[in-house]
matplotlib code that plots the C-alpha trace (Angstrom):
import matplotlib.pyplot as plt

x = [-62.6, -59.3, -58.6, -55.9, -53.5, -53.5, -50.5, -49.5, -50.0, -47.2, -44.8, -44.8, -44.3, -41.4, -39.8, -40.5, -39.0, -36.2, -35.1, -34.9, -33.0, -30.6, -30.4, -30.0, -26.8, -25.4, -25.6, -24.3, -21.4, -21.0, -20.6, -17.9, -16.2, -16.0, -15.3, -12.2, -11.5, -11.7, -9.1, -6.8, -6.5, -5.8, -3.4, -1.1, -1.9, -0.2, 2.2, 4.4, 7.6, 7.7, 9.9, 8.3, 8.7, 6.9, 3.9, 4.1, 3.2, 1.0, -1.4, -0.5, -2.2, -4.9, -6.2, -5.4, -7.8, -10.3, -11.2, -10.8, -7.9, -5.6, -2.7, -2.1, 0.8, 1.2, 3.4, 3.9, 4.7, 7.3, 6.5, 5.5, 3.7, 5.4, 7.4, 6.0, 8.2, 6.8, 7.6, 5.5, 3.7, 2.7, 5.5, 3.2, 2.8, 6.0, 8.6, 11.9, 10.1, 10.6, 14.4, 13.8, 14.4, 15.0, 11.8, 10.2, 10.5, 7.7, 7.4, 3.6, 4.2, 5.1, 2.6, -0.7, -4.0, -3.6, -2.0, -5.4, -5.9, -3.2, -4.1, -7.6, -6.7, -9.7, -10.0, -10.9, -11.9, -11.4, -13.1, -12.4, -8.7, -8.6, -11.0, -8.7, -7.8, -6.8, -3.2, -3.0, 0.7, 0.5, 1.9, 5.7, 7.5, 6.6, 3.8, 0.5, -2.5, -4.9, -8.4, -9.6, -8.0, -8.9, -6.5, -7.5, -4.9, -4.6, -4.7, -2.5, -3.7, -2.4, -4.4, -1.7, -1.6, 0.5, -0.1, -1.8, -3.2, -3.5, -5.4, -6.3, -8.0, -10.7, -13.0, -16.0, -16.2, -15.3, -18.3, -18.7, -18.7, -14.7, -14.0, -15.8, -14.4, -10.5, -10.8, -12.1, -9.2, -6.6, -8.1, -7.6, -4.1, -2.6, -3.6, -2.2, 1.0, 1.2, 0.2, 3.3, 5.3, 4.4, 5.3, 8.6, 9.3, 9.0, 10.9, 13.7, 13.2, 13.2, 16.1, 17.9, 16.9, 18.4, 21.5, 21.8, 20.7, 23.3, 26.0, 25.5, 24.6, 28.1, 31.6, 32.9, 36.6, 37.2, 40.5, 41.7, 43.3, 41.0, 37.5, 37.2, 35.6, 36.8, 34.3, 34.1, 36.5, 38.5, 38.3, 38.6, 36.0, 34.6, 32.0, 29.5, 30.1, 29.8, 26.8, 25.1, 26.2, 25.0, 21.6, 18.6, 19.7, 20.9, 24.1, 23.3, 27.0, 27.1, 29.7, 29.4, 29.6, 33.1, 34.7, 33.0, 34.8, 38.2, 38.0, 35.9, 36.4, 35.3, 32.3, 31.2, 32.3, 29.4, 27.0, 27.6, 27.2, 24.2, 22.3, 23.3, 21.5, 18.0, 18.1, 18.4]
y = [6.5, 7.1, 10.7, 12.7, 13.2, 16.4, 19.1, 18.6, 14.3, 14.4, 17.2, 14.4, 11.3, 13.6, 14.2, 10.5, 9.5, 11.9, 10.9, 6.9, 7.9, 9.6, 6.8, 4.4, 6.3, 6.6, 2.6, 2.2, 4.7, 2.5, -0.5, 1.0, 1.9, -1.2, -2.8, -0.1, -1.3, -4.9, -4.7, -2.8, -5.6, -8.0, -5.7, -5.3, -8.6, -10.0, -7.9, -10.7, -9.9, -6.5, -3.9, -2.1, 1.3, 0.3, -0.9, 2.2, 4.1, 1.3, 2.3, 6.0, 6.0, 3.8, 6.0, 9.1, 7.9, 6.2, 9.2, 11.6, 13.6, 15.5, 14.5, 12.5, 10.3, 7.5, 6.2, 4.3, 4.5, 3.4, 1.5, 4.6, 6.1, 9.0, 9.2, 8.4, 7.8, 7.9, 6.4, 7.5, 10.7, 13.2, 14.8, 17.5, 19.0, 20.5, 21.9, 20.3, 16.6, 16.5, 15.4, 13.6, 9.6, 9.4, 8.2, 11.3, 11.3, 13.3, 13.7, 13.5, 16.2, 18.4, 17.4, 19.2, 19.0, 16.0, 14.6, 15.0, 12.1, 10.0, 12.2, 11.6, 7.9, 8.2, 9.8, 13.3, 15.2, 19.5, 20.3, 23.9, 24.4, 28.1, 28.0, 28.2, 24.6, 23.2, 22.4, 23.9, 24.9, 26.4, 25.3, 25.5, 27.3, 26.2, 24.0, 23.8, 25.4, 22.9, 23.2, 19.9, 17.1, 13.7, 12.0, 7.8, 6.2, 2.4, 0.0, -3.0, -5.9, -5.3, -1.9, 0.2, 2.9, 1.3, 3.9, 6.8, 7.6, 11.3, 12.8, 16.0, 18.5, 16.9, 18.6, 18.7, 17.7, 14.5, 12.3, 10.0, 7.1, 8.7, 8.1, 4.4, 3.5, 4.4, 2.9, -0.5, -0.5, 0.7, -1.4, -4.8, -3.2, -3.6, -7.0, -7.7, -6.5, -8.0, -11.2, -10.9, -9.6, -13.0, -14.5, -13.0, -13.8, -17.4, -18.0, -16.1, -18.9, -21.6, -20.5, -20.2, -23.7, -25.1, -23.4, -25.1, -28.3, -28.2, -27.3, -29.6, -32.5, -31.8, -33.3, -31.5, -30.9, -31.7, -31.8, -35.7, -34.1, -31.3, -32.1, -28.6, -28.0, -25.9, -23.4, -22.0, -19.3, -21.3, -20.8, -23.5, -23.3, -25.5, -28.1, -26.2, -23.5, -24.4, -26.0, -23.3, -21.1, -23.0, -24.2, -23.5, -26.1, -24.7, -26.1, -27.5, -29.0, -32.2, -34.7, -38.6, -41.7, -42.2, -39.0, -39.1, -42.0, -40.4, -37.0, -37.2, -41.2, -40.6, -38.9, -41.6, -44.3, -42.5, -42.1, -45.7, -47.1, -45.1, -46.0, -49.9, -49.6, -48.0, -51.0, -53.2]
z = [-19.2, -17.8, -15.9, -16.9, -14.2, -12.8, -13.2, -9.1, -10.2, -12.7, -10.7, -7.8, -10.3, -12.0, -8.6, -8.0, -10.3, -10.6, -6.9, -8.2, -10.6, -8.6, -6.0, -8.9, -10.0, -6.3, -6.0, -9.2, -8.0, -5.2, -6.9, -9.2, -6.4, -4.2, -7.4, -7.9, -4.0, -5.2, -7.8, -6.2, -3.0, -5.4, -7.6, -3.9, -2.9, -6.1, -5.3, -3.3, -4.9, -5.8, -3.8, -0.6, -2.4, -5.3, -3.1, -1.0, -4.5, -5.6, -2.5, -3.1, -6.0, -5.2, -2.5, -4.9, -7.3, -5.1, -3.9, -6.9, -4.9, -6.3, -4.1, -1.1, 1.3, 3.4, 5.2, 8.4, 12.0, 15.1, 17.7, 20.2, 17.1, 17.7, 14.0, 11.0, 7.5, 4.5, 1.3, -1.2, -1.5, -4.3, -5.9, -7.2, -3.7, -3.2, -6.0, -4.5, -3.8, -7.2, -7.1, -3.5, -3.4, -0.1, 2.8, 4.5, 8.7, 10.2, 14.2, 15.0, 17.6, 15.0, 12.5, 11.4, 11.2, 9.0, 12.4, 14.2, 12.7, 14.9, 18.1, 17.8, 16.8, 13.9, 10.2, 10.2, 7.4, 7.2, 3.9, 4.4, 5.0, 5.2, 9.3, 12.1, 12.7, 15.8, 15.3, 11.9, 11.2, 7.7, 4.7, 4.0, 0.8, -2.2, -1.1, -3.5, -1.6, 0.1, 0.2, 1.5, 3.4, 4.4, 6.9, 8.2, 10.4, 10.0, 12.7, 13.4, 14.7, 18.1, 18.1, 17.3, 14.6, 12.0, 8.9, 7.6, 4.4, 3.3, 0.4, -0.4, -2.6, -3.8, -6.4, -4.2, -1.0, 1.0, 1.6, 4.3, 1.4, 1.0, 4.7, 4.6, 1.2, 2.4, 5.7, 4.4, 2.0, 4.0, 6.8, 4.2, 2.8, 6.6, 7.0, 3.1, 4.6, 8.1, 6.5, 3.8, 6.6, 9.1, 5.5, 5.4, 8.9, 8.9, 5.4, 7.2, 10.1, 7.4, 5.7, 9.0, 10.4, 7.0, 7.3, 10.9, 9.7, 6.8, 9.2, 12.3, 9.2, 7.9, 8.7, 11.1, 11.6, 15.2, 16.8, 18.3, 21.1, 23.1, 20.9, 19.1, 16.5, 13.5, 11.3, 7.8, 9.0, 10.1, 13.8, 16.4, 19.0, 21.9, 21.5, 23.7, 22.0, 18.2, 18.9, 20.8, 17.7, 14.8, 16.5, 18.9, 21.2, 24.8, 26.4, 29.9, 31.5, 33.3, 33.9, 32.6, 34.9, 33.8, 33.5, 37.3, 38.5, 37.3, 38.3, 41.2, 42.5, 46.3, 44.9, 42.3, 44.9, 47.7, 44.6, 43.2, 47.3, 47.5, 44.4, 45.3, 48.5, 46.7, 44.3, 46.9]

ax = plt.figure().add_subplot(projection="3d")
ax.plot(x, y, z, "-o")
ax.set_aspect("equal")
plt.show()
């Protein structure tokens, strides 16, 4: 006959399997999520044609909702990393954004604690706005209060900080799983754009090499008398010059065998008497 489990038997097997439970719907949480993060790379990826604005708030409100934040920015840096613009951010945050179309400059050494983020060249999280914050500024006129912020700066491939993505006030607080989740996206986003930009680069080269192809390919109007050579605006210019103009090809002057012989007809003479005595 079968014992009936004791009252401390079935508090542990409840607790038991309370806690599977509980870890069954944090992996499924995960999996929505990095199947959220899925979509969205191929939602910008597809993305080939559209406007850079209308990316920039594409990923604005990717990162918004992948982390359940109420608002958030991003935007992207100079060379020296010392400015960044930004191109898309939460009109909620302030009143007069609201009528704002123009890109946002920011000087890092001006920023706030959401510039920690660049100093310290990895994300930091402040889920309790309100502490005394190393480099906390405050919050300008008309600016919603912040409770929590999450700041991850993006890395080029060359190791600089290309862009930074912002969020704030979440409901509860930001996880680690928030910091991983936005820096594997953002961390696939910058190679989504250098890889259009690359793109971008080399059709500009193509289109360029075409256009000098076309024009050295073409008849050109050149004059019988002093050899130059007339363009599309209807300017005569030299040879050398043309061509150094409407190609890649560097000019390197020289002087021919017989324009040798007339100009310079003691020098060819010495030349042609020495290269007669080699052959022989």
């Amino acid at each position: 006959m079968t014992e009936k489990p004791t009252y401390q038997e079935l508090e542990q097997e409840i607790k038991r399997l309370e806690t599977l439970l509980k870890k069954k719907a944090v992996d499924q949480k995960k999996i929505i999520l990095n199947q959220q993060r899925l979509d969205s790379l191929w939602k910008v990826s597809s993305m080939v044609q559209e406007e850079f604005k209308e990316i920039c708030d594409t990923l604005l409100k990717e990162i918004v909702n992948m982390t359940g934040s109420a608002y958030g920015f991003f935007g992207f840096f100079n060379d020296d990393e010392s400015e960044m613009t930004v191109y898309s951010w939460s009109k909620a945050v302030m009143k007069d954004c609201v009528a704002s179309h123009k890109p946002l400059v920011f000087p890092i050494d001006q920023s706030g604690i959401w510039g920690n983020a660049v100093r310290e060249r990895k994300p930091v999280v402040y889920n309790d706005y309100d502490q005394n914050w190393t480099n906390k500024r405050g919050l300008p006129a008309g600016h919603v209060e912040i409770k929590r912020i999450l700041s991850v700066p993006v890395f080029s491939l060359s190791g600089k900080i290309a862009a930074l993505g912002c969020v704030a006030n979440k409901h509860e607080d930001y996880s680690n799983d928030d910091v991983s989740q936005l820096v594997a996206y953002l961390h696939n986003i910058q190679l989504i754009l250098e890889s259009r930009k690359t793109e971008e680069e080399r059709k500009h080269l193509l289109e360029v090499s075409l256009s000098e192809l076309k024009t050295l390919r073409g008849i050109l109007p050149l004059c019988s008398f002093c050899k130059k050579i007339r363009d599309d605006q209807g300017y005569w210019e030299n040879v050398d010059v043309y061509i150094h103009k409407y190609s890649q090809a560097d000019i390197s002057h020289s002087i021919c065998p017989d324009c040798m012989q007339k100009h310079y007809p003691e020098e060819y003479r010495d030349i042609m008497k020495n290269k007669g005595q080699k052959e022989s």
